[in-house]
C-alpha positions in Angstrom: -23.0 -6.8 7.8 -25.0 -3.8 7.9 -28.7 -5.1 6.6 -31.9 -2.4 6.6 -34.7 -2.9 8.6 -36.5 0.0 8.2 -39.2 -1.7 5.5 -41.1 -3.1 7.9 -41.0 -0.6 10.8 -42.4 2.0 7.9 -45.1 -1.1 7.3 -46.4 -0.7 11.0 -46.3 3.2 11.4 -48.0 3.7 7.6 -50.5 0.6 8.5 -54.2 1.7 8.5 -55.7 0.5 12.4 -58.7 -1.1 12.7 -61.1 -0.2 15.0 -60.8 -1.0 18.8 -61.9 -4.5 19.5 -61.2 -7.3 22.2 -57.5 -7.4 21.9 -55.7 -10.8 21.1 -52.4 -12.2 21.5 -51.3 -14.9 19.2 -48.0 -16.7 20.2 -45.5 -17.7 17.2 -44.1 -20.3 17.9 -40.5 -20.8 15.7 -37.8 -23.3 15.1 -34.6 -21.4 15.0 -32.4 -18.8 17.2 -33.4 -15.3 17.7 -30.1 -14.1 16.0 -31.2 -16.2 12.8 -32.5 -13.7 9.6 -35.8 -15.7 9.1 -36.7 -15.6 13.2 -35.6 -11.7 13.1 -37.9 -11.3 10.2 -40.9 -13.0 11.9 -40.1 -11.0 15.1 -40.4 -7.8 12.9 -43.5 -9.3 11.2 -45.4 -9.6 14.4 -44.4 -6.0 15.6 -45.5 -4.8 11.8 -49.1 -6.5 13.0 -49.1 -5.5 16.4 -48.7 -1.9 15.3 -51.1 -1.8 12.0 -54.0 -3.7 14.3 -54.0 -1.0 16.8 -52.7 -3.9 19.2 -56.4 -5.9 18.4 -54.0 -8.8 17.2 -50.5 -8.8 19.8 -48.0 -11.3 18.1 -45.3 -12.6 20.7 -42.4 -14.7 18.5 -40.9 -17.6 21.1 -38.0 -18.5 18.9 -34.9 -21.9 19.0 -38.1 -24.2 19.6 -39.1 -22.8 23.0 -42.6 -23.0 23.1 -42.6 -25.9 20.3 -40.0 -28.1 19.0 -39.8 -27.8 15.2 -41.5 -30.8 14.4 -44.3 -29.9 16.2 -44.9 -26.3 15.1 -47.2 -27.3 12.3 -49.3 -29.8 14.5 -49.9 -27.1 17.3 -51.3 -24.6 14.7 -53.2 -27.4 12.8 -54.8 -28.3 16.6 -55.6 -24.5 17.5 -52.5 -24.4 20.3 -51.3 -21.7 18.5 -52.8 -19.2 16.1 -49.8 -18.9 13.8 -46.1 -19.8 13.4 -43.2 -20.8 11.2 -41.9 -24.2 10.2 -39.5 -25.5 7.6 -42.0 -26.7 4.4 -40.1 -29.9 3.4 -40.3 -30.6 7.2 -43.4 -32.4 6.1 -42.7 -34.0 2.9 -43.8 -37.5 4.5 -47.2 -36.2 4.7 -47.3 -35.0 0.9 -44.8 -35.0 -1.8 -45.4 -31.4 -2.3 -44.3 -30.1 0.7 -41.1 -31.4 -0.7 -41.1 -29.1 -4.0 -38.7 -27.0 -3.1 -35.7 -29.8 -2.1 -35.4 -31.5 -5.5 -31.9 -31.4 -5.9 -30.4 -29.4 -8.4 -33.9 -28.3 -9.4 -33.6 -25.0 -8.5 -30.4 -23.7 -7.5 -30.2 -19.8 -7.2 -32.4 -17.3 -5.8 -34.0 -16.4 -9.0 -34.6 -19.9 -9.7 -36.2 -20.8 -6.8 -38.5 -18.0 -6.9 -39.8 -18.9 -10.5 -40.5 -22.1 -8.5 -42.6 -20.8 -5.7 -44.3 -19.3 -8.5 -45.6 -22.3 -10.2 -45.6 -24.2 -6.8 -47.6 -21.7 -4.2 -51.4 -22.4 -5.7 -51.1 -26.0 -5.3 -49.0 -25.7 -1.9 -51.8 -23.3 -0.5 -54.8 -25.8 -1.5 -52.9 -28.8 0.0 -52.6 -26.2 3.3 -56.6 -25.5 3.3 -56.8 -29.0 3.7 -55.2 -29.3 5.9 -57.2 -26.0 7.8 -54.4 -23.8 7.6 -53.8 -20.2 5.5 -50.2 -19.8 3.9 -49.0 -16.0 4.6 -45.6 -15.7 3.9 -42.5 -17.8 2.7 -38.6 -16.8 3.0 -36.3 -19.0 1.5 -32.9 -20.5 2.7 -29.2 -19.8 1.4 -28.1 -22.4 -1.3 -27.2 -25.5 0.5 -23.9 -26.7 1.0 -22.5 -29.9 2.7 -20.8 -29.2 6.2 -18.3 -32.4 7.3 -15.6 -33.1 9.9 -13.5 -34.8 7.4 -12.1 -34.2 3.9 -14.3 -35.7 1.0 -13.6 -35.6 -2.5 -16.3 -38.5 -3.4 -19.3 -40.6 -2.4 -17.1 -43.1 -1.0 -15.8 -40.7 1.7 -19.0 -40.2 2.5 -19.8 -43.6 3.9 -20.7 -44.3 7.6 -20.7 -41.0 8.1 -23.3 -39.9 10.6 -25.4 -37.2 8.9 -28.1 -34.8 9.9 -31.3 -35.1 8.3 -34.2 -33.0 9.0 -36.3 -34.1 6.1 -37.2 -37.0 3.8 -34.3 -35.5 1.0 -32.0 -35.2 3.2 -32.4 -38.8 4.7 -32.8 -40.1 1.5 -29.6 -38.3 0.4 -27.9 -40.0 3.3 -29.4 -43.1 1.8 -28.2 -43.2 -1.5 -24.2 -41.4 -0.3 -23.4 -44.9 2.2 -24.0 -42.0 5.3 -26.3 -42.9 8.1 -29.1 -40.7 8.7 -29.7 -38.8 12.5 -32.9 -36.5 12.6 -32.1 -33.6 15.2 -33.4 -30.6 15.2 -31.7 -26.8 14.6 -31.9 -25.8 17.9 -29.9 -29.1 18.8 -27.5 -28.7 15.8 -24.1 -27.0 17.8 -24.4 -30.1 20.9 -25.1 -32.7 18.2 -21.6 -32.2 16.7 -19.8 -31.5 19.5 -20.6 -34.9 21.4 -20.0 -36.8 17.9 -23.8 -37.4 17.4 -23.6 -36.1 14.0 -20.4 -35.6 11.8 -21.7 -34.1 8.9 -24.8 -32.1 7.2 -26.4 -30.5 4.1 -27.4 -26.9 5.0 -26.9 -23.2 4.3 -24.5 -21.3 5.4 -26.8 -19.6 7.7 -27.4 -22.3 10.0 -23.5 -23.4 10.1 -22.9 -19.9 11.1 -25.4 -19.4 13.1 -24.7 -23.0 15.6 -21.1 -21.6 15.1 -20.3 -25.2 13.5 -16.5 -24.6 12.8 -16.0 -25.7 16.5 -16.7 -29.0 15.5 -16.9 -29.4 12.0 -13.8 -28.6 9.5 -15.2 -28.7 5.5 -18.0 -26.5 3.5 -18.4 -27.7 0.1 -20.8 -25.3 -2.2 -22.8 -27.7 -4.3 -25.9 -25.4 -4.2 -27.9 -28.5 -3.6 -31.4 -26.8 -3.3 -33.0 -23.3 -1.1 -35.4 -24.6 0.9 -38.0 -22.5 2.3 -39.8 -21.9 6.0 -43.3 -20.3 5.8 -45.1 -18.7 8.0 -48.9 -20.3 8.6 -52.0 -19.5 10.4 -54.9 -21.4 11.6 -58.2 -21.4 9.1 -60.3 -21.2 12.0 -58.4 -17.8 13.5 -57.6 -16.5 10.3 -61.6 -16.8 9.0 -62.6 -15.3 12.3 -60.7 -12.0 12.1 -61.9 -8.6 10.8 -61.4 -8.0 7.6 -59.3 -5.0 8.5 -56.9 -7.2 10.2 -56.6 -9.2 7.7 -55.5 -6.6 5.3 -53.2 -5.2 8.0 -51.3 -8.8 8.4 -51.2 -9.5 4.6 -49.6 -6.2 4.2 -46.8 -6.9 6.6 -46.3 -10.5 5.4 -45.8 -9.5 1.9 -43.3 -7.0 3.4 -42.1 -9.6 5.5 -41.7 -12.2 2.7 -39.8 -8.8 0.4 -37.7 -7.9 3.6 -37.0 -12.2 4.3 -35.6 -12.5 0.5 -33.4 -9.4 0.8 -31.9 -10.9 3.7 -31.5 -14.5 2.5 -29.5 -12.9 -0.5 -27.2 -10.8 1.7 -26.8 -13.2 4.6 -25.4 -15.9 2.2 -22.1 -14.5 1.3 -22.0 -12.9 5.2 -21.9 -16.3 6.6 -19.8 -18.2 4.0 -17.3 -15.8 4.9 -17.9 -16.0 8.5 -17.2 -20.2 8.3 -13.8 -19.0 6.7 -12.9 -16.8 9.4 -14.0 -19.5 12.0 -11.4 -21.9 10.3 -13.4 -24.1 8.2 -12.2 -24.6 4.9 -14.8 -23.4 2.0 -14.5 -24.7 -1.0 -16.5 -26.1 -4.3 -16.9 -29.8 -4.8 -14.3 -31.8 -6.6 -15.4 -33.1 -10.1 -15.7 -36.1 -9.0 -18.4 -35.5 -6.2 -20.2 -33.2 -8.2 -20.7 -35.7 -10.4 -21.6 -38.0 -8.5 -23.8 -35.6 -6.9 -25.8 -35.0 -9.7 -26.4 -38.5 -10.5 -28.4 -38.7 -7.2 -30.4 -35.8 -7.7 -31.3 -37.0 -10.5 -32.9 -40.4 -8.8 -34.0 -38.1 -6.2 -35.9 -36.2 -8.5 -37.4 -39.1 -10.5 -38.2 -40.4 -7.3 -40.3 -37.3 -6.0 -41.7 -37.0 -8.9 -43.0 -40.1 -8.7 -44.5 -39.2 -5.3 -45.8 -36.0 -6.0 -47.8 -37.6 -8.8 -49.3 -35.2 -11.5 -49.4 -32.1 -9.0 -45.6 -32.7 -9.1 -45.2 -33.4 -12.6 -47.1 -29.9 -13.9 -45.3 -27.8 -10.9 -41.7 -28.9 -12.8 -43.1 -28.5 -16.4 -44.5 -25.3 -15.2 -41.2 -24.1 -13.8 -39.1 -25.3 -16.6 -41.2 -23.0 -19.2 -40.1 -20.1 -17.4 -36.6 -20.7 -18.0 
């Protein structure tokens, strides 16, 4: 796989400095491997603001949950550990329903679909972020998601007792409503969990299987496009409202590069790493008919469900995004 890099090395050179001031380095904290698209991205964000600051503003990426475990990423930037870093947005769907937009099932299923959906969703995402004292800079979707298991299933009731890895509310309540009993773990722990039987089984791209090298544990992809979820990149209100103005430009220039450069990967790293699950020896296939039908049917309690949750913020974020179809 031979993807270009190039956009966001031109970003730094062609950035306009600012003037010399007290340098700072921010650490960035993230959740998955180094190797990962969405880490390389970030690492190639921070160099883009490194560069276009005139090295006022050093970013240092500490990636696979080494400064900060996943689930705390958003917490230490909240706090002021950190400055900035990335996190998984339905990560925090428990806190509000609308960090959960983007994992509706078989809402939005395609990459062109579920940017009409960050669309319609990003104003209310970013208000329910300054509330929280935080400033949304970028976001880089997932692959579609697939389901991963160690055993053959060709319907729900395969699925039952089936230790499953969720790392959201969807994805336990998915486990819920399939019979399969829910284990949170983390990415970083994702290759140990299935080789000591912790987990059997999961709903993810084909990124992250490839990535943890799953097919040494686990035998069956099935493609049922479930959602893309999405990490975004965040940064402190506090930080963000005390840096120059010049800076600021600088860093939104390279995160709307980052966010362009982020997409282009996700697109090209999804048939790159279905392939490379073939080639490790799982078998890739669609759902039967009778699992995606299944399938559906719980999406669609799942989405009555958040919709329910998310209230009318919810409700006009859909009806937004279902005009534009």
């Amino acid at each position: 796989m031979k993807i270009q890099t190039n956009i966001l090395v031109v970003a730094a050179i062609t950035a306009t400095a600012a003037a010399p001031a007290m340098a700072e380095k921010w650490d960035m904290p993230l959740a998955y491997s180094a190797s990962n698209f969405h880490s390389a991205t970030a690492a190639e964000f921070g160099k883009c603001v490194t560069t276009g600051t005139g090295g006022d503003i050093s970013i240092e990426t500490h990636p696979s949950g080494s400064l900060f475990k996943g689930g705390d990423i958003k917490r230490a930037i909240q706090t002021g550990q950190v400055p900035i870093g990335e996190r998984l947005l339905s990560g925090h769907q428990n806190e509000n329903a609308i960090f959960g937009f983007d994992s509706v099932p078989f809402l939005a299923t395609s990459f062109d679909d579920a940017d009409k959906l960050w669309k319609v969703a990003k104003p209310t995402l970013e208000k329910v972020l300054e509330d929280q004292n935080l400033t949304l800079l970028y976001s880089v979707p997932w692959p579609p998601q697939g389901l991963y298991f160690r055993n053959e299933v060709n319907s729900v009731a395969d699925m039952k007792g089936v230790k499953f890895r969720s790392y959201n509310n969807a994805t336990s309540r998915l486990a819920e409503l399939t019979g399969m009993l829910p284990v949170t773990i983390e990415a970083a722990e994702i290759s140990q969990a299935f080789a000591t039987g912790v987990a059997d089984s999961m709903v993810s791209s084909g990124a992250t299987g490839y990535d943890r090298k799953v097919w040494e544990s686990l035998n069956y992809f099935y493609e049922v496009d479930a959602w893309l979820p999405r990490n975004y990149i965040m940064v402190n209100s506090d930080v963000w409202a005390g840096t120059s103005d010049a800076n600021k430009n600088v860093i939104r220039g390279c995160a709307e590069l980052a966010e362009y450069a982020g997409n282009w990967r996700s697109k090209e790293y999804t048939g790159f790493t279905v392939q490379g699950l073939t080639n490790g020896g799982m078998t890739v296939a669609p759902p039967s008919d009778t699992l995606k039908a299944e399938l559906k049917a719980i999406g669609a309690t799942m989405t009555t469900e958040w919709l329910d949750a998310a209230g009318a913020d919810g409700a006009a974020i859909v009806e937004a995004y279902k005009a534009m179809q």
